[in-house]
Backbone bond lengths (Angstrom), bond angles and torsions (degrees), N, CA, C in turn:
res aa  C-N    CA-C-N  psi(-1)  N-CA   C-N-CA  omega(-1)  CA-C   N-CA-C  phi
1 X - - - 1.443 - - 1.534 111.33 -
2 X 1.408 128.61 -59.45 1.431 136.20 156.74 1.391 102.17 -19.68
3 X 1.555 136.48 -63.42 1.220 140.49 -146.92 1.455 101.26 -82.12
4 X 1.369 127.64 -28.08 1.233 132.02 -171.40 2.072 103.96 -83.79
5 X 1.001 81.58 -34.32 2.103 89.18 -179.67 1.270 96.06 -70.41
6 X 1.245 126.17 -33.39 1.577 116.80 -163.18 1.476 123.72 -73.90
7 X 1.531 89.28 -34.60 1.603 130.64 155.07 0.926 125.80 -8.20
8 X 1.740 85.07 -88.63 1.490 118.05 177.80 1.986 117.06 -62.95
9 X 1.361 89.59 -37.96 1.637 94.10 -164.33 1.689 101.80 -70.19
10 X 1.828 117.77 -22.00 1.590 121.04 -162.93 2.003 82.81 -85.50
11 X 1.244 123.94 -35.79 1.532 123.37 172.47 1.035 104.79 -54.68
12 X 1.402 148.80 -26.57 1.319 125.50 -163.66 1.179 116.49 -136.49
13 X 1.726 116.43 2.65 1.159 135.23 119.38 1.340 150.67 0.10
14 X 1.660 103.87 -98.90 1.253 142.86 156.10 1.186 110.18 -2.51
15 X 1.658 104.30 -99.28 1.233 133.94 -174.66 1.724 112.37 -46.70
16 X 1.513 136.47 -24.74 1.234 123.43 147.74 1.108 119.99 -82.35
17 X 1.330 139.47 -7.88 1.370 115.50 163.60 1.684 104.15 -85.74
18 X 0.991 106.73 -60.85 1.955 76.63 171.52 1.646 136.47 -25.43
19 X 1.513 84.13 -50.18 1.864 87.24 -179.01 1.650 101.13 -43.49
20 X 1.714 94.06 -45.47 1.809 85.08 -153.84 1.441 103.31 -82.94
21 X 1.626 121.19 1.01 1.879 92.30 160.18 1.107 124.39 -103.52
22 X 1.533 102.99 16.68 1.356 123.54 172.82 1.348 109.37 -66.12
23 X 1.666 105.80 -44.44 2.172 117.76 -168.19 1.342 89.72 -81.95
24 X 1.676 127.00 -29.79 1.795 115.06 -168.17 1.890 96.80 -71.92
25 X 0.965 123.95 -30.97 1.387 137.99 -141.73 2.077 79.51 -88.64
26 X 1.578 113.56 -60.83 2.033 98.51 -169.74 1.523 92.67 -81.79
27 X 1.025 144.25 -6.27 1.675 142.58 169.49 1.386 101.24 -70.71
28 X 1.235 128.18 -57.20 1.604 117.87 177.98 1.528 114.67 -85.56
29 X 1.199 136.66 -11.83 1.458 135.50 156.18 1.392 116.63 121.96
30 X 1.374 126.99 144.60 1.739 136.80 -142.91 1.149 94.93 -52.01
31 X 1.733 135.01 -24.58 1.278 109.45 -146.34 1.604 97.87 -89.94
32 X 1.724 112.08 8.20 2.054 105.03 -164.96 1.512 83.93 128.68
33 X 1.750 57.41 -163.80 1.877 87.66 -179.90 1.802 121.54 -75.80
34 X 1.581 104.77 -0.51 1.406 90.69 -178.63 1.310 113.44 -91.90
35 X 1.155 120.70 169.49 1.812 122.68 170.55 1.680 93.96 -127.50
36 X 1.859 93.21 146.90 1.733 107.69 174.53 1.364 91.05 -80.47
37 X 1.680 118.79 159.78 1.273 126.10 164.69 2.049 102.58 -56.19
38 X 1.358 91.21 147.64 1.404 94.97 165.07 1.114 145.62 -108.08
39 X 1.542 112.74 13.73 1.496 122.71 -151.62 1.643 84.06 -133.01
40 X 1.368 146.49 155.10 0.585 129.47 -164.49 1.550 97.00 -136.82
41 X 1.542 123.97 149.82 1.475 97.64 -146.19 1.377 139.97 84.23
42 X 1.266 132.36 -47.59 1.307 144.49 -167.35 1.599 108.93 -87.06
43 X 0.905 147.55 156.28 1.412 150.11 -175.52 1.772 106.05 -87.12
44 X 0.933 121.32 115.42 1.458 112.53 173.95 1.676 105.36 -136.16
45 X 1.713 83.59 132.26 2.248 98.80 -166.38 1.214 109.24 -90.59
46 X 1.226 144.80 174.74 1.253 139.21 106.81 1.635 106.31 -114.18
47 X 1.631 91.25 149.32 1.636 102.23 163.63 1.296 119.58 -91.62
48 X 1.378 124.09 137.10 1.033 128.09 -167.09 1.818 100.35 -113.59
49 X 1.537 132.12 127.53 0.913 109.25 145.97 1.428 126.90 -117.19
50 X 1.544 119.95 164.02 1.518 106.27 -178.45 1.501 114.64 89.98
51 X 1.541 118.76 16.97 1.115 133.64 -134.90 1.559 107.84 -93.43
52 X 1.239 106.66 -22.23 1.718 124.13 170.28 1.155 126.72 -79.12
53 X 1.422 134.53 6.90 1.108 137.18 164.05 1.669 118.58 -156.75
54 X 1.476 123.57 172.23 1.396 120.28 161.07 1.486 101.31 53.81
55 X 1.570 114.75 -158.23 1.146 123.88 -151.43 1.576 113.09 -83.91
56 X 1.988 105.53 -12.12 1.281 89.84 171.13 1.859 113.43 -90.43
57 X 1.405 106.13 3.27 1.521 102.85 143.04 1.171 160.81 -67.57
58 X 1.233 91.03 -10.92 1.794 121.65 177.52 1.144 105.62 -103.30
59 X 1.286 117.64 -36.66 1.660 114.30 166.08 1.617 118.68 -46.14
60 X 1.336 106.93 -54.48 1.193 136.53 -160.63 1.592 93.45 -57.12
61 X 1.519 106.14 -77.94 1.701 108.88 168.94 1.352 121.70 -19.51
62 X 1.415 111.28 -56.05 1.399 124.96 -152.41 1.938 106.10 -77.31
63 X 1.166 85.79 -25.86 1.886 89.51 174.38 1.269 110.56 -101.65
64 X 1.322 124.65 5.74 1.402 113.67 -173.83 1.702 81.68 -111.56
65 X 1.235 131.43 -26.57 1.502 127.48 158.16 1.158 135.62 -58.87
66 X 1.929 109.57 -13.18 1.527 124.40 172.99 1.305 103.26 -104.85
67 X 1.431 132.82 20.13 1.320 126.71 -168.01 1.459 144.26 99.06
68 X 1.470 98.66 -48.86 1.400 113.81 171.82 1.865 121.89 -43.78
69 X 1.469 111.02 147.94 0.947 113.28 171.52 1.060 115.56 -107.18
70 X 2.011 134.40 138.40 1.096 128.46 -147.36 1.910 105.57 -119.95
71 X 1.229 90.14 149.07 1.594 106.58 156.80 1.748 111.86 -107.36
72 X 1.737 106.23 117.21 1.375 115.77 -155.59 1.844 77.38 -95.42
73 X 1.247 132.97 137.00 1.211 132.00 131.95 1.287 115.94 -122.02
74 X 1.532 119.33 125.47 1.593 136.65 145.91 1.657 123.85 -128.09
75 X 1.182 107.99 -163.48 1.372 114.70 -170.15 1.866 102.96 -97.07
76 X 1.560 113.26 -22.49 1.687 108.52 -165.16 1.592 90.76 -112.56
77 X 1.332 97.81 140.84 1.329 111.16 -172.49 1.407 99.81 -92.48
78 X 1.521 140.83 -8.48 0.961 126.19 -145.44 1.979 85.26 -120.95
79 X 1.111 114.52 -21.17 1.548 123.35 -172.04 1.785 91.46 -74.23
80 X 1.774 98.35 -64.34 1.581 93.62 -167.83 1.542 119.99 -53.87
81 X 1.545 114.89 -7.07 2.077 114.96 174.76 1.383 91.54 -69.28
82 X 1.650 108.50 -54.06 1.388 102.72 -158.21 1.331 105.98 -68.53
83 X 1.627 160.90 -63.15 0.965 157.07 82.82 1.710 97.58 77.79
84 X 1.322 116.37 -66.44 1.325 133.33 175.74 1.261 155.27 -58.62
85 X 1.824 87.49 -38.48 1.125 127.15 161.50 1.437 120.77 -91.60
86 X 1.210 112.98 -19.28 1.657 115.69 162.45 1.349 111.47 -75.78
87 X 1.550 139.25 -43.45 1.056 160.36 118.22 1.813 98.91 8.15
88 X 0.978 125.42 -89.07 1.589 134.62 178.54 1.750 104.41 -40.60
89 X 1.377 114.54 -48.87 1.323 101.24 169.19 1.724 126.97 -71.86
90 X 0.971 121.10 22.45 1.664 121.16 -173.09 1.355 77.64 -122.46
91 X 1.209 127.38 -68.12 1.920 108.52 -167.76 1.618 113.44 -133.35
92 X 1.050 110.11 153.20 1.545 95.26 -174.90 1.279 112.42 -104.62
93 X 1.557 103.18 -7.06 1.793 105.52 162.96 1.606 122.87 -68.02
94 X 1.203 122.31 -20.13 0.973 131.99 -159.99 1.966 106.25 -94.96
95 X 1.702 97.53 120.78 1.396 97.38 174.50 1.502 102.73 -104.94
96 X 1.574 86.05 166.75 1.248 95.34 174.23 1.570 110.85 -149.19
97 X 1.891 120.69 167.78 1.149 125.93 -142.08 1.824 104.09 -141.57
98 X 0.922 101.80 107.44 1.730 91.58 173.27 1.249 145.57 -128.93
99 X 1.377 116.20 113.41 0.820 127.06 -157.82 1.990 127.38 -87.66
C-alpha cells in the first residue's frame, strides 16, 4: 500500500516540477540555465565549486565560454592551475581566482 501512494504522489509530482524548470529555464534564457553577463564592461564572476572534475567542470568551461570570470574552488591545488590554465586558453579576457 505505501508503494502504491508513493506512486501515485511521484505521478502527480513530476509533471509540476518539470513545468516549473521549464519557466526557470525561458526566465534565465534559451541557452539553459546560464545567463551572459549583462553589463558590458563591468566584471561579472561566478564561483565555481567542485570545479576540477565532473559536472562542476563543465560548468566551469561553460561560463568561462559565456564570458564570466571565475572563482575556481577545490580541494587539489594542482587540478585548480590546470583547470585555470585551460580556462586562459578559451579567452584571454577572462580572469580567474583560486581558492
Amino acid at each position: 500500500m505505501d508503494a502504491l501512494l508513493v506512486f501515485l504522489g511521484l505521478y502527480v509530482i513530476i509533471p509540476k516540477v518539470w513545468l516549473c524548470l521549464e519557466g526557470v529555464a525561458k526566465v534565465l534564457g534559451a541557452k539553459g540555465f546560464l545567463l551572459k553577463p549583462k553589463f558590458k564592461g563591468e566584471k561579472q564572476w561566478a564561483v565555481v565549486t567542485g570545479c576540477t572534475a565532473g559536472i562542476g567542470e563543465k560548468i566551469t568551461y561553460r561560463l568561462a565560454e559565456e564570458g564570466f570570470n571565475i572563482v575556481l574552488i577545490s580541494r587539489s591545488a594542482d587540478k585548480l592551475a590546470a583547470v585555470a590554465t585551460k580556462i586562459a586558453s578559451i579567452g584571454p579576457g577572462i580572469e580567474t581566482k583560486i581558492i
